[in-house]
N, CA, C and O atoms as a GROMACS GRO file, in nm:
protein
  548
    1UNK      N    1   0.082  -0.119   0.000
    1UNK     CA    2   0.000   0.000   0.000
    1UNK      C    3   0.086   0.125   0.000
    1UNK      O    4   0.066   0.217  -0.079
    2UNK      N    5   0.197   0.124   0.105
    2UNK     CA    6   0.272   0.248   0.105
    2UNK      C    7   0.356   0.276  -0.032
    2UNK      O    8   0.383   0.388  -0.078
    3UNK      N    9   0.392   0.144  -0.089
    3UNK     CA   10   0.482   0.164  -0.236
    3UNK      C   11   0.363   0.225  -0.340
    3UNK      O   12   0.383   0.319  -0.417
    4UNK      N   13   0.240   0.155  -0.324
    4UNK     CA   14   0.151   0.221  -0.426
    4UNK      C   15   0.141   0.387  -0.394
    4UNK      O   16   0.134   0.471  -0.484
    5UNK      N   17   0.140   0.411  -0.295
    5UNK     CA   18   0.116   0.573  -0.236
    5UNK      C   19   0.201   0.636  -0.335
    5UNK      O   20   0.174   0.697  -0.438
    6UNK      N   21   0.374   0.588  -0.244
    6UNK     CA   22   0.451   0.675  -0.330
    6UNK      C   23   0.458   0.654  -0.461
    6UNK      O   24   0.530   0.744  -0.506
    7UNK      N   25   0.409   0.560  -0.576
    7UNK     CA   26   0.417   0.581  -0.688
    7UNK      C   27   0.349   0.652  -0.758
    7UNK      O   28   0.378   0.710  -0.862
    8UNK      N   29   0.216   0.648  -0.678
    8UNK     CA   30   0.105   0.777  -0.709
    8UNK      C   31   0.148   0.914  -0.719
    8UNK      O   32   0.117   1.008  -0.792
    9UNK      N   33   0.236   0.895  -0.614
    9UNK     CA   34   0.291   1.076  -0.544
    9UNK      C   35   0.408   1.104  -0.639
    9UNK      O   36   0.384   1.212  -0.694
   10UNK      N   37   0.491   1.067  -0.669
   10UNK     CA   38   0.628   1.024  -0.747
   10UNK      C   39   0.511   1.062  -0.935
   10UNK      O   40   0.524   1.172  -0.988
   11UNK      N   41   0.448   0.993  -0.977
   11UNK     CA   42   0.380   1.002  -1.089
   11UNK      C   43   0.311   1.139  -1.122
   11UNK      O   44   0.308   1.192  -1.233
   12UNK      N   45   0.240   1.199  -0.973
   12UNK     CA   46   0.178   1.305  -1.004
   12UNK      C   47   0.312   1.430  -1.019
   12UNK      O   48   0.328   1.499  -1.120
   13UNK      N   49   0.393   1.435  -0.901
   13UNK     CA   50   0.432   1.517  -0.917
   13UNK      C   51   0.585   1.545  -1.024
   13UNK      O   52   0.671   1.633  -1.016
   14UNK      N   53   0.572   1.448  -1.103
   14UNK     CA   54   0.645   1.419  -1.252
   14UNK      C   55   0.627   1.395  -1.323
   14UNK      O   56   0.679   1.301  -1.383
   15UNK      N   57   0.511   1.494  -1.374
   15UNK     CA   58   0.433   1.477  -1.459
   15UNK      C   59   0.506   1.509  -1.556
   15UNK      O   60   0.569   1.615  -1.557
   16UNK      N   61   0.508   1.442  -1.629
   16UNK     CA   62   0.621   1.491  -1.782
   16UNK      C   63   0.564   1.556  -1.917
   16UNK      O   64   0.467   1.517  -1.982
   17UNK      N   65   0.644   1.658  -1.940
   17UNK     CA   66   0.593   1.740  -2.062
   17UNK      C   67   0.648   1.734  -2.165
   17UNK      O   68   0.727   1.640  -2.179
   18UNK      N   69   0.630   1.827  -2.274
   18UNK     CA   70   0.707   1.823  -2.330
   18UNK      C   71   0.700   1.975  -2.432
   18UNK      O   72   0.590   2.016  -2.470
   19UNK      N   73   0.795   2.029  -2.460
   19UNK     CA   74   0.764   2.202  -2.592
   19UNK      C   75   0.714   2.158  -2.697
   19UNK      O   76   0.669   2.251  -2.764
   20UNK      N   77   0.699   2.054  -2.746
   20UNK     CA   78   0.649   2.020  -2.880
   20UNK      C   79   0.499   2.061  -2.894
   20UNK      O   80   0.430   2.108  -2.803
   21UNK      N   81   0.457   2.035  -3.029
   21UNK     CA   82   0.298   2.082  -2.960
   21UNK      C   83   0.208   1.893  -2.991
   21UNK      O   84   0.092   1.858  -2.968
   22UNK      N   85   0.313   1.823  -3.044
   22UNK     CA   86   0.270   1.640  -3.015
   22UNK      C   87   0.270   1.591  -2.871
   22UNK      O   88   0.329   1.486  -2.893
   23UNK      N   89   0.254   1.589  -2.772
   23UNK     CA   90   0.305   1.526  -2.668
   23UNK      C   91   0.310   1.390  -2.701
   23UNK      O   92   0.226   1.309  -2.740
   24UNK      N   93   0.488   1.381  -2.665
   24UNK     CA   94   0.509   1.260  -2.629
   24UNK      C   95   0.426   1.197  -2.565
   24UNK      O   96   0.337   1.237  -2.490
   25UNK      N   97   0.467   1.051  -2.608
   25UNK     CA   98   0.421   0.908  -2.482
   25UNK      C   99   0.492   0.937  -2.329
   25UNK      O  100   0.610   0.930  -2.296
   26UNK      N  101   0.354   0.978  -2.238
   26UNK     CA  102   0.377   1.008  -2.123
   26UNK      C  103   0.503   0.887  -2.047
   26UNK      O  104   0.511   0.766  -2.069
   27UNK      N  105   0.595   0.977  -1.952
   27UNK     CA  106   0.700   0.863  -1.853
   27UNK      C  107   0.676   0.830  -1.793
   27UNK      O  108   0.575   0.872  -1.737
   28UNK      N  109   0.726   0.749  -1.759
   28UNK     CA  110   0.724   0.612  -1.628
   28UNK      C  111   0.779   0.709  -1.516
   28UNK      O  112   0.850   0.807  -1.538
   29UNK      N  113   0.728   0.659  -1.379
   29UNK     CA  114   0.807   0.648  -1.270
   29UNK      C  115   0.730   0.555  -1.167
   29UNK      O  116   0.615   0.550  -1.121
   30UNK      N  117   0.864   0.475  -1.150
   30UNK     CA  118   0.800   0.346  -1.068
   30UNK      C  119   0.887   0.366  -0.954
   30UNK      O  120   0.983   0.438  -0.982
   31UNK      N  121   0.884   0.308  -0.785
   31UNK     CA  122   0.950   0.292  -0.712
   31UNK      C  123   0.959   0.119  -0.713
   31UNK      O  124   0.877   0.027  -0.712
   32UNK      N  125   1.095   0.131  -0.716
   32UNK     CA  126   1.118  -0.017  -0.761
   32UNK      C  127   1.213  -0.102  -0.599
   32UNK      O  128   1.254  -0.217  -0.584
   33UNK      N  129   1.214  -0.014  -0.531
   33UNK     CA  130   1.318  -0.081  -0.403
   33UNK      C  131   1.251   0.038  -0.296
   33UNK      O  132   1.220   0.149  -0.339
   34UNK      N  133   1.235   0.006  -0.176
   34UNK     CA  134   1.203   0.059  -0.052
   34UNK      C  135   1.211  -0.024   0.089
   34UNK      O  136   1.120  -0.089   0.142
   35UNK      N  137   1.342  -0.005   0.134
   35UNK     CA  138   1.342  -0.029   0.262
   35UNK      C  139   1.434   0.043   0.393
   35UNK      O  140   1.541   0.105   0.393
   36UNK      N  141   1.368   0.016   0.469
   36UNK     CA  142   1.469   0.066   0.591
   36UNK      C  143   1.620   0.031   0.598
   36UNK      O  144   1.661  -0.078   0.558
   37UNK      N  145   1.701   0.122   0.649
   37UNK     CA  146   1.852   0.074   0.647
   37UNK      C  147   1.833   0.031   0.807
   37UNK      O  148   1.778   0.104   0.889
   38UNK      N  149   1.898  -0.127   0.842
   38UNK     CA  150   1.896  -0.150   0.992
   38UNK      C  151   2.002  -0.134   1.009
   38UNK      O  152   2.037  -0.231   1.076
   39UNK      N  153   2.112  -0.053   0.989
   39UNK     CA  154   2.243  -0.025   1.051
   39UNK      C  155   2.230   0.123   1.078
   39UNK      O  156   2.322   0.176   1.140
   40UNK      N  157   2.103   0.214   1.030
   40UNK     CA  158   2.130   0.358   1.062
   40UNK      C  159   1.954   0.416   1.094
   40UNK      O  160   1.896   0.495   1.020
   41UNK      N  161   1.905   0.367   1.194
   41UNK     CA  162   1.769   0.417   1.271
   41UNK      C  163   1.722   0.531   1.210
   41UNK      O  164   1.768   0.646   1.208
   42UNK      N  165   1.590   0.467   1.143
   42UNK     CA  166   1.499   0.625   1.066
   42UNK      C  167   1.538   0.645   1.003
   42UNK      O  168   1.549   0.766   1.024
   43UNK      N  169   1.612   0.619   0.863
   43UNK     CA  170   1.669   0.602   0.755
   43UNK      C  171   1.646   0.458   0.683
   43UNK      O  172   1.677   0.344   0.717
   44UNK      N  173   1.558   0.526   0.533
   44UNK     CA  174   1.544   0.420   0.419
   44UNK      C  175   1.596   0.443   0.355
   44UNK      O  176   1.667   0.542   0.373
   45UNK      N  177   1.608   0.354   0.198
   45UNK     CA  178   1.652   0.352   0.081
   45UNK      C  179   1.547   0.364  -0.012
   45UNK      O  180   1.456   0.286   0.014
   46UNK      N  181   1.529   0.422  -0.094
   46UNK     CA  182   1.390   0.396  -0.196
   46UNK      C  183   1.469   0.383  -0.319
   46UNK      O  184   1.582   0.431  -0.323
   47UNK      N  185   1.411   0.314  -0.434
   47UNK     CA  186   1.483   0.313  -0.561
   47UNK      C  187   1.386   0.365  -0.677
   47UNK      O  188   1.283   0.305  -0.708
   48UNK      N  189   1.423   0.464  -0.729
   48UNK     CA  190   1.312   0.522  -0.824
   48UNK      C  191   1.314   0.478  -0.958
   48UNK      O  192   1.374   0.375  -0.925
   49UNK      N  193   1.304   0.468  -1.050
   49UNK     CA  194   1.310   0.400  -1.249
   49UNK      C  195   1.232   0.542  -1.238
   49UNK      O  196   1.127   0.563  -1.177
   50UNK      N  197   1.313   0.636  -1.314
   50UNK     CA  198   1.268   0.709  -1.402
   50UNK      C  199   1.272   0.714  -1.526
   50UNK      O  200   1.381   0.758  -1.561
   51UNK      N  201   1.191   0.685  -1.630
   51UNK     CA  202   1.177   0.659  -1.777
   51UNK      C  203   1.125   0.770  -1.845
   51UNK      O  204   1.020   0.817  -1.801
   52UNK      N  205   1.188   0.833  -1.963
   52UNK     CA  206   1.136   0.936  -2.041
   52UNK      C  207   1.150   0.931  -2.140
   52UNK      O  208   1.256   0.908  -2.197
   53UNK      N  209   1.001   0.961  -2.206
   53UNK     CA  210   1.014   0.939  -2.345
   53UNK      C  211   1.071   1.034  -2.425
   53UNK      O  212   1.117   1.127  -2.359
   54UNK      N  213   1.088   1.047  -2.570
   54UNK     CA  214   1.171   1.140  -2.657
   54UNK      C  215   1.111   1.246  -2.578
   54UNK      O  216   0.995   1.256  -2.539
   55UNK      N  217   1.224   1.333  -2.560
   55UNK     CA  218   1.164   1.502  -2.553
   55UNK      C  219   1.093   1.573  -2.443
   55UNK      O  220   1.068   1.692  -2.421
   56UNK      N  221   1.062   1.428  -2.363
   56UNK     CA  222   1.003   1.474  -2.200
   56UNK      C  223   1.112   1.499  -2.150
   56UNK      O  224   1.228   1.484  -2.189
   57UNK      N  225   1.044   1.558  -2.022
   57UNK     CA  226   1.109   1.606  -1.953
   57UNK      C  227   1.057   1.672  -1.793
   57UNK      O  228   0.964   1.749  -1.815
   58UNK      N  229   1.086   1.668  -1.656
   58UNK     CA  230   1.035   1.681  -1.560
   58UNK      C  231   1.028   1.869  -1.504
   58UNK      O  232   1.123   1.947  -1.516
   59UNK      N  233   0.900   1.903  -1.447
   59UNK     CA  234   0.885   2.041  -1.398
   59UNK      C  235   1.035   2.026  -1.294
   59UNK      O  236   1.095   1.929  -1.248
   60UNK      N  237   1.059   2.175  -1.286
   60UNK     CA  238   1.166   2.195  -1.169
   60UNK      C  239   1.102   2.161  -1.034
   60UNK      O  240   0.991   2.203  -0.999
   61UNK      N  241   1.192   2.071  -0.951
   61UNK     CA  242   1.154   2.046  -0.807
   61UNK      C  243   1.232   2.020  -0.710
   61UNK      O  244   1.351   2.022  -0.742
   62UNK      N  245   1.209   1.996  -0.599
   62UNK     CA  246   1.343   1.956  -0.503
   62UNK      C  247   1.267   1.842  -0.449
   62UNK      O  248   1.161   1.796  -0.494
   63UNK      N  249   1.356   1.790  -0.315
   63UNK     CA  250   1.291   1.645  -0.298
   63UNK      C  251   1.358   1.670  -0.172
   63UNK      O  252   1.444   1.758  -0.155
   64UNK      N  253   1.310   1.578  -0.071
   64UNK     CA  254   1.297   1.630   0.108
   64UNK      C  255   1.400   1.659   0.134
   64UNK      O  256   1.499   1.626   0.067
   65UNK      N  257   1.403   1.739   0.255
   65UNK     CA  258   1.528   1.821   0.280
   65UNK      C  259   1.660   1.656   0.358
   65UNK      O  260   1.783   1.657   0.360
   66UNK      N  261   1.597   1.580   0.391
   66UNK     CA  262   1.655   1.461   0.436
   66UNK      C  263   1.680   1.354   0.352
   66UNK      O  264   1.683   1.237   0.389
   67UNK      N  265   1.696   1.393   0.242
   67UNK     CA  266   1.746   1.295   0.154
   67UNK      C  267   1.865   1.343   0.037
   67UNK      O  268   1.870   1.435  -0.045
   68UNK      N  269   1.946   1.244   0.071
   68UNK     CA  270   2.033   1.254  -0.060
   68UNK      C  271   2.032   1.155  -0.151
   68UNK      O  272   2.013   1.043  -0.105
   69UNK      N  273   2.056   1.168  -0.317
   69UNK     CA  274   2.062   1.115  -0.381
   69UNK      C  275   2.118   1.082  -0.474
   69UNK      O  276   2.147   1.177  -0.547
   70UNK      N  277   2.155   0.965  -0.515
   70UNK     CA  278   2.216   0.900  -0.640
   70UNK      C  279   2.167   0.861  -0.707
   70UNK      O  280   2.082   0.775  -0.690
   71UNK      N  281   2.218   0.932  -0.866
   71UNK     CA  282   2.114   0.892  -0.976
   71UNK      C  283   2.208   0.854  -1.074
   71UNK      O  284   2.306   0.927  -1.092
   72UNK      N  285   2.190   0.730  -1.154
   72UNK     CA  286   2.242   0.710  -1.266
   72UNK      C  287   2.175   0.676  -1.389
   72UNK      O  288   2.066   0.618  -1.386
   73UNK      N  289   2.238   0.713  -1.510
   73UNK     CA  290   2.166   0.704  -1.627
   73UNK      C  291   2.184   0.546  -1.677
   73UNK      O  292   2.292   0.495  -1.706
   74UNK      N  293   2.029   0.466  -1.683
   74UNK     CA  294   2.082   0.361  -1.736
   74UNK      C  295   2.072   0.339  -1.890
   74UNK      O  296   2.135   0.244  -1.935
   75UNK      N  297   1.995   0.420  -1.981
   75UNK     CA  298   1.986   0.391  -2.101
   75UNK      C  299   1.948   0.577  -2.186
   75UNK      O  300   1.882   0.662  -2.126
   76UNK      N  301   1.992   0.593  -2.287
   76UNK     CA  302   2.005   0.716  -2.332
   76UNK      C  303   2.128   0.822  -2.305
   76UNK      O  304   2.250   0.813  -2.320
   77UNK      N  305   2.039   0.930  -2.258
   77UNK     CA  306   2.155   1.052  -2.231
   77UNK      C  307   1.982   1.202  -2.164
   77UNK      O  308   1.890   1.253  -2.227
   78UNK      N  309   2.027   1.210  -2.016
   78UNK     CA  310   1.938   1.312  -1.975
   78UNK      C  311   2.013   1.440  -1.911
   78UNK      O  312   2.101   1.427  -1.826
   79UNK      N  313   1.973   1.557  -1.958
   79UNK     CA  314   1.994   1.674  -1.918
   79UNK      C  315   1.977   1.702  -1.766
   79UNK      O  316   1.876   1.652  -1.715
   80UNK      N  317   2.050   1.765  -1.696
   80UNK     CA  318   2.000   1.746  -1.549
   80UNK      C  319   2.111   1.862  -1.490
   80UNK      O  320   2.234   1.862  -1.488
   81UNK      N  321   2.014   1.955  -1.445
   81UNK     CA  322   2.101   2.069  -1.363
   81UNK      C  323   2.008   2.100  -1.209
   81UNK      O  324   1.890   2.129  -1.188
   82UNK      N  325   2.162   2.070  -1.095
   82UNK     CA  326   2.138   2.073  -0.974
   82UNK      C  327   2.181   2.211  -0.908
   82UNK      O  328   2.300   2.244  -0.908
   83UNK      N  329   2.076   2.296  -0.847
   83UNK     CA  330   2.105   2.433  -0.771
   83UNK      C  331   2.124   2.497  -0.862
   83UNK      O  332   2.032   2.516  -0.941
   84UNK      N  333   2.274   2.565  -0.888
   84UNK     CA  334   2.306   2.687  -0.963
   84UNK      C  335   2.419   2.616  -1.020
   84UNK      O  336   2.499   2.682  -1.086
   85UNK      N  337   2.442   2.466  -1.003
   85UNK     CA  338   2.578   2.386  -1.104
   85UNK      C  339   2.562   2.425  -1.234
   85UNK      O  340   2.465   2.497  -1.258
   86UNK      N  341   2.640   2.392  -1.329
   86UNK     CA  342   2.580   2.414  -1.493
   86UNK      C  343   2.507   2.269  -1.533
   86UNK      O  344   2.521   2.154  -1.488
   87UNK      N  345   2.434   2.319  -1.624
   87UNK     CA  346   2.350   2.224  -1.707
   87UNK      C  347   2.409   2.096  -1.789
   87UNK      O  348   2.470   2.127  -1.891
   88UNK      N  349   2.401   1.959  -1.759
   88UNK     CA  350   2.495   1.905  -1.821
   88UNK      C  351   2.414   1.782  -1.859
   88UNK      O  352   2.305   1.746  -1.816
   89UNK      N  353   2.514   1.712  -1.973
   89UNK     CA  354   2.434   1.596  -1.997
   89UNK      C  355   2.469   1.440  -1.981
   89UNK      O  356   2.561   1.394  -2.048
   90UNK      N  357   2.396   1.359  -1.892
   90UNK     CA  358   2.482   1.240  -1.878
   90UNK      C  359   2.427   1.124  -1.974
   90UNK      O  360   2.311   1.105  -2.011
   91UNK      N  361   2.532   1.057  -2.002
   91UNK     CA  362   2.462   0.937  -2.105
   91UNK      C  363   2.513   0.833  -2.021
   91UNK      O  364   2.586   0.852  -1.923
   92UNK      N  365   2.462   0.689  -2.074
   92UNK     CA  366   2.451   0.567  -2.020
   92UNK      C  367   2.579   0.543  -1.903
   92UNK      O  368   2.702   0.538  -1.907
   93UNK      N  369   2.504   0.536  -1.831
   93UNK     CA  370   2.654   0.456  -1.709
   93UNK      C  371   2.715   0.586  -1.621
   93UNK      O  372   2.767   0.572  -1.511
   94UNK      N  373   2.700   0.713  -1.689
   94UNK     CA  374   2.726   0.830  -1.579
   94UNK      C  375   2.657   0.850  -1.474
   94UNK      O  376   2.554   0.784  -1.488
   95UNK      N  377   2.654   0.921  -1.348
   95UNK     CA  378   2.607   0.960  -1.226
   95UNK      C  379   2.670   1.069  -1.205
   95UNK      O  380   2.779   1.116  -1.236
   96UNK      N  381   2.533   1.117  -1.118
   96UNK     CA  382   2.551   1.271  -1.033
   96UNK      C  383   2.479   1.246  -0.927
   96UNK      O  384   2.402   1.150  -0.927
   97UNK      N  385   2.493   1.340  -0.805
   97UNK     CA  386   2.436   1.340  -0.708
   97UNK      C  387   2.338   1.492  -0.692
   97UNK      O  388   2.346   1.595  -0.759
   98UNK      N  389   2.247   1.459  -0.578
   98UNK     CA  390   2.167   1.586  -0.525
   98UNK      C  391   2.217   1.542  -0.392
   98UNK      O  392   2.210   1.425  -0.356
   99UNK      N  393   2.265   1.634  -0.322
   99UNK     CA  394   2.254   1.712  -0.169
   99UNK      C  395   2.144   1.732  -0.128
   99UNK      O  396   2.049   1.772  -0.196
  100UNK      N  397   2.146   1.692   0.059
  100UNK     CA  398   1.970   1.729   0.098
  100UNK      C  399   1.962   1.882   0.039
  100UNK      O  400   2.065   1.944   0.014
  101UNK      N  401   1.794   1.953   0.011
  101UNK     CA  402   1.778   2.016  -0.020
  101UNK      C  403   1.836   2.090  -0.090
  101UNK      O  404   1.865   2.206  -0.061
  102UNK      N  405   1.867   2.013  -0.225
  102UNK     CA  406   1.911   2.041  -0.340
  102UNK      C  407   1.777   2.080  -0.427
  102UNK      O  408   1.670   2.019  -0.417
  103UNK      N  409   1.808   2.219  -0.535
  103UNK     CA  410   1.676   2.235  -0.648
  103UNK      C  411   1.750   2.196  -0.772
  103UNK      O  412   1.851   2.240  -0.827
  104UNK      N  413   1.671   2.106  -0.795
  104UNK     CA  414   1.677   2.005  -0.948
  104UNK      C  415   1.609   2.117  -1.048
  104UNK      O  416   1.490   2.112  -1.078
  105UNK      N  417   1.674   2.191  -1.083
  105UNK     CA  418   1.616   2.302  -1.162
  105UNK      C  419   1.554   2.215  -1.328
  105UNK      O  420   1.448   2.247  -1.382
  106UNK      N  421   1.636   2.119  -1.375
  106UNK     CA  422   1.632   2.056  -1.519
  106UNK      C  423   1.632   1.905  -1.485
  106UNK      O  424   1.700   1.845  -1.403
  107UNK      N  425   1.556   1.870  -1.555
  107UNK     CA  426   1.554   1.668  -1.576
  107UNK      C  427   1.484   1.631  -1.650
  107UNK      O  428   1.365   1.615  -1.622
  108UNK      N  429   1.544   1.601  -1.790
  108UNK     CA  430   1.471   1.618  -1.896
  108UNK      C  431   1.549   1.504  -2.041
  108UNK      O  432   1.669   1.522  -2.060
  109UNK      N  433   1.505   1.436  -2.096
  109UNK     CA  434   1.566   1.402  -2.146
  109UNK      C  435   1.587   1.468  -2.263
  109UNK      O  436   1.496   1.534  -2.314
  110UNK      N  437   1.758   1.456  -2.343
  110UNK     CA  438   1.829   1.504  -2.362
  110UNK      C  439   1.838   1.505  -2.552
  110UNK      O  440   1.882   1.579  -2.640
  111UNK      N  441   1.750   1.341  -2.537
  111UNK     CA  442   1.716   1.318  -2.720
  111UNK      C  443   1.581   1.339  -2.731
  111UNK      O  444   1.513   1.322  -2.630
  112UNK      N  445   1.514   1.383  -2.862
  112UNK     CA  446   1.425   1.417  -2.945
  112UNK      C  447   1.346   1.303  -2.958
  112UNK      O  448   1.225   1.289  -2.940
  113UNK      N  449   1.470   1.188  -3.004
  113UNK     CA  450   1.433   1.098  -3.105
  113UNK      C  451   1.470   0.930  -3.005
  113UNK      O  452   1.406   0.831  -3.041
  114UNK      N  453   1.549   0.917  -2.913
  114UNK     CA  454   1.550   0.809  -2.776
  114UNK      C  455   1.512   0.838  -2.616
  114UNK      O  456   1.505   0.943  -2.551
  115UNK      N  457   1.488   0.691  -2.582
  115UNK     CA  458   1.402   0.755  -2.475
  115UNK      C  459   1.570   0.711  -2.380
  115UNK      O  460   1.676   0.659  -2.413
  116UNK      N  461   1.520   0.761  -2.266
  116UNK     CA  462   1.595   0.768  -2.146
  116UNK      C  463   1.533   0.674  -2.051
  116UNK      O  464   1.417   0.632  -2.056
  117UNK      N  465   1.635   0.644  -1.953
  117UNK     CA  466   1.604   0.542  -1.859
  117UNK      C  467   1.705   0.603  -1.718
  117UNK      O  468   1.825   0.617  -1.742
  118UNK      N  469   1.665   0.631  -1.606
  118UNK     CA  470   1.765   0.696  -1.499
  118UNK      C  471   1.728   0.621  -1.385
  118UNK      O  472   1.606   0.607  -1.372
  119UNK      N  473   1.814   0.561  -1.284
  119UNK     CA  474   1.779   0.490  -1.134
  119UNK      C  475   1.839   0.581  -1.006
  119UNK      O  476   1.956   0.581  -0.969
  120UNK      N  477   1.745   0.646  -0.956
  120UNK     CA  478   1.712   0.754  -0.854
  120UNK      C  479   1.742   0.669  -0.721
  120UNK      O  480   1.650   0.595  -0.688
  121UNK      N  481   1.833   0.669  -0.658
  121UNK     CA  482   1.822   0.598  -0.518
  121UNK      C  483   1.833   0.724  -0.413
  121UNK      O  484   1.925   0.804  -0.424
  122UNK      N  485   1.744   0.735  -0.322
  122UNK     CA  486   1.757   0.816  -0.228
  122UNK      C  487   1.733   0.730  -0.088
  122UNK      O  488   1.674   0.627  -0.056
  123UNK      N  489   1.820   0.839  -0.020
  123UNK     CA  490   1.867   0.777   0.180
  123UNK      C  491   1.788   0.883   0.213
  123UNK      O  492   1.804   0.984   0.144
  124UNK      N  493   1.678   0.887   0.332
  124UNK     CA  494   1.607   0.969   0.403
  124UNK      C  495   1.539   0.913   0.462
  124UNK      O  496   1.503   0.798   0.437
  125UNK      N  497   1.508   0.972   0.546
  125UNK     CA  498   1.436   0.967   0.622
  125UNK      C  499   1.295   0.890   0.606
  125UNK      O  500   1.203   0.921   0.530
  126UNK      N  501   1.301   0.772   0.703
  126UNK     CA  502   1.198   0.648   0.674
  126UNK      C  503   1.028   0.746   0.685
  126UNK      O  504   0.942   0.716   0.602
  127UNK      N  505   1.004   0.828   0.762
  127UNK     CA  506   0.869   0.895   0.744
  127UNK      C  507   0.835   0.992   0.678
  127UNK      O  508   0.750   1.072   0.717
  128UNK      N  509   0.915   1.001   0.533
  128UNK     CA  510   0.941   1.093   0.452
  128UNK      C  511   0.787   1.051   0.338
  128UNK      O  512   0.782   0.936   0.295
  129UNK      N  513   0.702   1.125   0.311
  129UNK     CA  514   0.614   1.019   0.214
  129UNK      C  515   0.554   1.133   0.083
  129UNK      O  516   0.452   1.119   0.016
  130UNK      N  517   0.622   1.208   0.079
  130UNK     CA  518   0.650   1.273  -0.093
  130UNK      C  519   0.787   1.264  -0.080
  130UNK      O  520   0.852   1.290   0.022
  131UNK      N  521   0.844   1.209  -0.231
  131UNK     CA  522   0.966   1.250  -0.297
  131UNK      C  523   0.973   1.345  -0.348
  131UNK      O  524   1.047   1.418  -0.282
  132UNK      N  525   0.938   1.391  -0.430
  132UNK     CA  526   0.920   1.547  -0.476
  132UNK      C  527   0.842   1.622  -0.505
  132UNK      O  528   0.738   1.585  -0.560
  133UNK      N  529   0.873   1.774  -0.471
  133UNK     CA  530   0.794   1.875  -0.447
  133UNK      C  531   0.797   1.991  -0.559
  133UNK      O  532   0.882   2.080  -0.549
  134UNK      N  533   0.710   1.989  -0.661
  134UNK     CA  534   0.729   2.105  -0.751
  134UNK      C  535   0.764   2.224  -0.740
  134UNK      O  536   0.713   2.267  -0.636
  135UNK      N  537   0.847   2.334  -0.808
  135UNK     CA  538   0.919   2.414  -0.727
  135UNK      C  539   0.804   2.541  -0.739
  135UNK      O  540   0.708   2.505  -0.807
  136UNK      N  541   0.795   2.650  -0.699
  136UNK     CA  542   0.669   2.734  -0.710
  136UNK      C  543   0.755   2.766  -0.825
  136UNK      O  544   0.871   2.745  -0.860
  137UNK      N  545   0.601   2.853  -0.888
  137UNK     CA  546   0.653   2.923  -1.015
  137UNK      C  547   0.609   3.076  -0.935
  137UNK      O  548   0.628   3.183  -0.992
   0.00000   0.00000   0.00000
């Protein structure tokens, strides 16, 4: 029940767009791993599959102030700028990290024409129950 929650919550609030005036085939986001770490009290692991189709791409957001995260690209190449870093693009097998309360200003994939595939693991806080929070406009 709680994995269905957050995939609900994780889905709504990544909702994927796109500038074209076709919208792409809407992305995936599944939580694919969630559990407590028993070596560090009140601290989980969650594992996110983020999938994007050509040309999507995610609103700017941050994600709880108690979590950090590791993300790697498993298939394609996605655009992804953290805080005020520069804008950069990782393809298959690269990683970057977010810092707690880090703003994910860009996450977007990076081709027109292939889709993207990225695995989001975040450490936070076990009573944490949104991953991310759209940033105001």
């Amino acid at each position: 029940m709680f994995t269905r929650f957050l995939l609900t919550a994780a889905c709504c609030a990544l909702t994927l767009s796109s500038a074209s005036a076709a919208e792409p085939v809407p992305g995936k986001v599944t939580v694919v791993f969630d559990r407590p770490l028993p070596n560090v009290p009140g601290k989980s692991m969650r594992g996110v599959l983020v999938e994007y189709a050509p040309g999507a791409s995610s609103p700017s957001h941050t994600h709880p102030k108690s979590a950090f995260i590791y993300a790697t690209v498993l298939e394609g190449a996605v655009r992804s700028q953290v805080n005020d870093g520069p804008e950069k693009v990782y393809k298959a097998g690269e990683n970057f990290v977010e810092e707690p309360g880090s703003y994910h200003a860009v996450s977007a994939n990076a081709s027109d024409t292939q889709p993207a595939r990225l695995l989001a693991v975040f450490v936070l806080d076990s009573t944490e129950k949104e991953l991310v929070t759209p940033a105001k406009k």
